[in-house]
N, C-alpha and C positions, 0 to 999 in steps of 0.2 A: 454307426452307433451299435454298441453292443443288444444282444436282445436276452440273454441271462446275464445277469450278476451271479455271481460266484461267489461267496462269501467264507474264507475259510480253503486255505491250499492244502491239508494232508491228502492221504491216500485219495481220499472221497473225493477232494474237492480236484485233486487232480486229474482222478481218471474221468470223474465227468467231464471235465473239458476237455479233454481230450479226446471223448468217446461226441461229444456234441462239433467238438470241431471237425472230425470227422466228417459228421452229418450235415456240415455245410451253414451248421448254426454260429452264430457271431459271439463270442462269450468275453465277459471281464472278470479278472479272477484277481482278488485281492485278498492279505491275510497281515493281522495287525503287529508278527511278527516280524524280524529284523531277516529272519535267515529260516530257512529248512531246519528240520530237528538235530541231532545231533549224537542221539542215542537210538539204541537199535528197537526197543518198546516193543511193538506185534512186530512176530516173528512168523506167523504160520501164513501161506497161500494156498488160499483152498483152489479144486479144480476147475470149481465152476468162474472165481476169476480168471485161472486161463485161461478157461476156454472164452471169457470176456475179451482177455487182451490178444486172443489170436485174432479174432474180427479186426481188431486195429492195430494188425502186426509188431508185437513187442511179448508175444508168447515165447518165445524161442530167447530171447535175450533174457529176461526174467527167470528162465528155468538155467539160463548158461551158467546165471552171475549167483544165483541160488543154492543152496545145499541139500541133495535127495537124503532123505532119511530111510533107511534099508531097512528097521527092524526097531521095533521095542521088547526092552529087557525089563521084567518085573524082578524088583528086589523084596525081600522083607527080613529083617533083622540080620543085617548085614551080608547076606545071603543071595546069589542070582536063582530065583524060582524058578523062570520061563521065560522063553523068548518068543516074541509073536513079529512073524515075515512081513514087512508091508511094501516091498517092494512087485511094483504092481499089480499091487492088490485090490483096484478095481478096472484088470482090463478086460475089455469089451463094456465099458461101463462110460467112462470118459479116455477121452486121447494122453492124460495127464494123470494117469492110476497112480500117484503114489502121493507120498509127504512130503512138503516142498518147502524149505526154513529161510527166510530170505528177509533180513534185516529190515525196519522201517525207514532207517537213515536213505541206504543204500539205496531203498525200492523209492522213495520222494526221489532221489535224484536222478535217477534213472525215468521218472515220469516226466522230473520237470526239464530234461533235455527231450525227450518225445518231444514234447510241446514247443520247445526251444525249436525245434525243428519245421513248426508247423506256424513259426513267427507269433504262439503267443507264448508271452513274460508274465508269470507273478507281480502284480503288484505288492512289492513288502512298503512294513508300515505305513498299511491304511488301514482304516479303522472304519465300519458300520456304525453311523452314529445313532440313526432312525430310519424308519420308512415310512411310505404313505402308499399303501393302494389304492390307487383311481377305478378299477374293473379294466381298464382295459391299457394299462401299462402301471408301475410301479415308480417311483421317485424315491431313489435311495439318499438320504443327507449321510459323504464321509470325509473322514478328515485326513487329509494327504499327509505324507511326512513330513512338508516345513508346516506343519500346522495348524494351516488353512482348511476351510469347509468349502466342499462341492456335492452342488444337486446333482445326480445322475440318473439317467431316465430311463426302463429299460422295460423289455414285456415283463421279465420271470422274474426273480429273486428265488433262486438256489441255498436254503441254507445249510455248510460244511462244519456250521461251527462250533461242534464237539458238545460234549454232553451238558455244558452249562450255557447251552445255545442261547444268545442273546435274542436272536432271533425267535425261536419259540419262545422268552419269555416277555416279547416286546407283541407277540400273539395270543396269548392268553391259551397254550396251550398243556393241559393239562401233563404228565411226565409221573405215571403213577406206577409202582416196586419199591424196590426195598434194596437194602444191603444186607450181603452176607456177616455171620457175626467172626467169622474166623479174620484174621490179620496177613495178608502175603507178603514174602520179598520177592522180589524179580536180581539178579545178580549175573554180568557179562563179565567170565573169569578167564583164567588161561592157568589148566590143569594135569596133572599124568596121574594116573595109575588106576585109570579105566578101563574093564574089562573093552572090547570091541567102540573103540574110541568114535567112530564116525556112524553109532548108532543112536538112540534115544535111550535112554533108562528112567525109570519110577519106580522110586523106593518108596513103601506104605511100612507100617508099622506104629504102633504105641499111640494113634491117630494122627502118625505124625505124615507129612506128604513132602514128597521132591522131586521134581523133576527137572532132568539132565536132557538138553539137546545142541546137539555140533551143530555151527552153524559157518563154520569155514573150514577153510584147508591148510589155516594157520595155528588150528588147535585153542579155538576160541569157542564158548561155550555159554550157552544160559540155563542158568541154574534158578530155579522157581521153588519155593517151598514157601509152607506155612509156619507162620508164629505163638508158640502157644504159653502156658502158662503166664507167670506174671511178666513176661516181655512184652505179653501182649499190647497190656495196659500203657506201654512206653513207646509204642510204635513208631513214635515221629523223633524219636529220639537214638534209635536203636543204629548201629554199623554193622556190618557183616561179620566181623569179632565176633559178636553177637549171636549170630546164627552157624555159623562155618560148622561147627562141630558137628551139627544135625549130621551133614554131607559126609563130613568123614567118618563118623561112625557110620550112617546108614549103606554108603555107597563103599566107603574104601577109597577114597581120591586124596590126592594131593593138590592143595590150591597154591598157585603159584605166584599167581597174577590178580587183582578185582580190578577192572578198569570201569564198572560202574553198579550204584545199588540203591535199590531204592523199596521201600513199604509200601504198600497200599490194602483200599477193601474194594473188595467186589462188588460192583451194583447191577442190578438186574432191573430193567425199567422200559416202558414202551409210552411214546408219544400217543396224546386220546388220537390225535388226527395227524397222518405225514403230510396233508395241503389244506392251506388254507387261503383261498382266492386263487391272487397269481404265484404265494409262495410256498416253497416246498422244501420238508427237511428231511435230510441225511445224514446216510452215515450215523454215530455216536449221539446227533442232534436228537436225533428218529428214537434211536434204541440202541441200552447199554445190555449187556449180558456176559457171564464168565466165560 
């Protein structure tokens, strides 16, 4: 019998089980989706995750499959201002000094064969219906793919499950911030006629923002900038048509390719409490931030 429930398989919910199986601990990992993500979303690994995943050797693999980012170039009015070195730019600090860009798709499947490895599977489409703490074990009600409802009994309850966490709101826990008022897109392109192609750039200007970062070695790129004027107000309605021009006026590029795009706002938010009994939240559940 398992002794956490898992709720929720992205990044969080993977590397906990995998950092728990390690430790000899028994874990069920279910997520109410059909399949792993499929778009690349967070892009950045900070060092202090490597240095997580070297303790459960998968440091070295993540950094192979990963894009080192050598330098950011500041733009402003179409303009290269300055270039700032970041290639090993904290060693004697961490083993992993630099900027490490390494897709969300990529990095889930790369966790969920770890784990593949270590004989546990994702359970997809299952679903956290309820819970019930007892003090001294948990009884999760979910409902399996054909349907059906099953009690599962476990010590913990882990929750993974993003920032609309059912689980903290079936807790009564508080989730107090705010959002930002500005509008972003996020945009995975395929581009030329960039200065120093396999580095970073951010173009500011007119309060307008964008930023350029490589993330492979097939000349594939995300592009992130801000929405302003009356686009703003259309946000859920807006295409990269839409925004494109920002990038080429401010940078000088040529888009060639969008293979995906999307709007959003920023929210900045911290759970009143990350445990409450036997359960505990994570990840995005816990705390949202830019």
């Amino acid at each position: 019998m398992a002794e956490v429930l898992i709720v929720g398989a992205g990044p969080t919910g993977l590397t906990l089980a995998l950092w728990l199986t390690r430790q000899g601990v028994r874990v069920r990992l279910i997520d109410k989706s059909a399949g792993p993500g499929e778009t690349s979303r967070a892009m950045a690994v900070q060092a202090r995750t490597l240095e997580l995943y070297r303790q459960v050797g998968i440091a070295d693999a993540v950094v192979a499959a990963g894009h080192r980012i050598p330098a950011m170039n500041l733009w402003a009015r179409g303009k290269r201002r300055a270039r700032i070195a970041l290639r090993d730019s904290a060693a004697g600090i961490s083993p992993y000094p630099f900027m490490l860009i390494y897709p969300q798709d990529q990095h889930e499947r790369l966790l969920i064969a770890q784990l593949h490895t270590l004989g546990i599977a994702v359970e997809r489409t299952t679903e956290l219906l309820s819970f019930a703490d007892h003090g001294d074990r948990v009884v999760a009600r979910l409902r399996l793919p054909d349907g059906s409802e099953q009690a599962a009994e476990v010590r913990y309850l882990a929750a993974c499950d993003g920032a609309h966490s059912p689980v903290r709101h079936q807790l009564g826990i508080g989730f107090e911030g705010g959002t930002y008022k500005q509008v972003f897109y996020v945009a995975d392109v395929e581009l030329g006629g960039l200065q120093s192609m396999d580095e970073g750039h951010i173009a500011l200007g007119d309060g307008d923002f964008i930023l350029v970062l490589a993330y492979s070695k097939r000349g594939h790129y995300r592009l992130i900038g801000t929405v302003r004027d009356e686009r703003a107000d259309r946000a859920e309605s807006l295409t990269f048509a839409d925004v494109s021009q920002d990038a080429i006026r401010n940078l000088g590029v040529r888009i060639e390719q969008v293979n995906w795009f999307s709007t959003y706002r920023v929210h900045h938010r911290v759970a009143d409490a990350f445990r409450r009994g036997n359960a505990f939240l994570l990840g995005d559940a816990a705390h949202v931030h830019s």
